[in-house]
C-alpha positions as CSV (number, residue, x, y, z in Angstrom):
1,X,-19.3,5.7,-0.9
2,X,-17.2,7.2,2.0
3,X,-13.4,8.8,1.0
4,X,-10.9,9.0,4.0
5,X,-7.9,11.2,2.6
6,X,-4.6,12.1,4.3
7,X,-4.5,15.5,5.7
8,X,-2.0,15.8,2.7
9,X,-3.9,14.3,0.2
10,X,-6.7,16.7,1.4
11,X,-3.8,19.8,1.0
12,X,-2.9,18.8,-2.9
13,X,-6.7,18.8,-3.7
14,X,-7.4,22.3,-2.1
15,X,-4.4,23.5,-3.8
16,X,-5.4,22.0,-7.4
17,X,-8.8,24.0,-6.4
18,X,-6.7,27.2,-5.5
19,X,-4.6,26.7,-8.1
20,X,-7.1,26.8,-11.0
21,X,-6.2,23.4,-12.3
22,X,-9.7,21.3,-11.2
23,X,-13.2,23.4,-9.9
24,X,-14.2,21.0,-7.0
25,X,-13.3,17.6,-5.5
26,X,-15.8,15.7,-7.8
27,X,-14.0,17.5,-10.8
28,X,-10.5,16.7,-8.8
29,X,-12.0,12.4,-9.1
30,X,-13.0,13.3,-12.2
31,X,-9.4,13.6,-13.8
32,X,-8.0,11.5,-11.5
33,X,-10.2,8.8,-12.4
34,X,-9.7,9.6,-16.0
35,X,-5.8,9.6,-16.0
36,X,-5.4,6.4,-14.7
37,X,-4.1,3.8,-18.0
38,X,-6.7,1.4,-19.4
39,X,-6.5,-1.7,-18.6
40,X,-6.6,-4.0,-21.7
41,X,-8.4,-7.4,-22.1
42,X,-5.9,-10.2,-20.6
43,X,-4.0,-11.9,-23.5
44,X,-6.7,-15.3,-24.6
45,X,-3.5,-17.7,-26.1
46,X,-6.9,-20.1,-27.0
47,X,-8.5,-17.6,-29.3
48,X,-5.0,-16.1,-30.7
49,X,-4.5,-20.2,-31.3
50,X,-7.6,-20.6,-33.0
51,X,-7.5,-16.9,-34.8
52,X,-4.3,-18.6,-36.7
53,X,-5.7,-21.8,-37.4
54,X,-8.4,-19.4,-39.0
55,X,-6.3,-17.6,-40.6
56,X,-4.5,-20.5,-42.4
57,X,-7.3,-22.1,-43.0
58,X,-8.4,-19.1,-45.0
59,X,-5.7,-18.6,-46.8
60,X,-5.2,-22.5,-48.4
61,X,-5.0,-22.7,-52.0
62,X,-4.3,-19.0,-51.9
63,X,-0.9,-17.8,-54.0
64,X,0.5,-15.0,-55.2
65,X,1.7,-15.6,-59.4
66,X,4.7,-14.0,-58.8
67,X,6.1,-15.1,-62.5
68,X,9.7,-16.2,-61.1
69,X,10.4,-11.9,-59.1
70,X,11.1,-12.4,-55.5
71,X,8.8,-10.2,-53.1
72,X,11.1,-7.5,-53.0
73,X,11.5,-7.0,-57.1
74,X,7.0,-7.6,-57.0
75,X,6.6,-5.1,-54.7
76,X,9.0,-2.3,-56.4
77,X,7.8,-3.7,-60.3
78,X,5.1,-0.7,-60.2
């Protein structure tokens, strides 16, 4: 693979050399490469669909006795 920099883009890597902050130009990629933000997995509204319908599905027939307490008095009974 072939890099064309700017003449100033060349200036700020010799200077990160110089300047202690990266060894070489493949260490100088390295970081750069590194810092740039991960990209996460575009947003599937099918699958979150379906994950739901799972989800309720799952959960039918499932209840919580809670013997006339709201969630609020459940949760602090203990």
């Amino acid at each position: 693979m072939t890099i064309t920099l700017t003449p100033g883009q060349e200036r700020a890597i010799q200077e990160a050399i110089r300047a202690g902050d990266v060894r070489s130009i493949d260490e100088f990629i390295e970081t750069a490469i590194e810092a740039l933000p991960l990209r996460e997995a575009e947003f599937d509204v099918e699958k979150a669909r379906q994950a739901g319908a799972r989800i309720r599905e799952l959960r039918k027939g499932v209840r919580l006795d809670r013997r006339g307490m709201s969630i609020r008095q459940l949760a602090h009974s203990q």
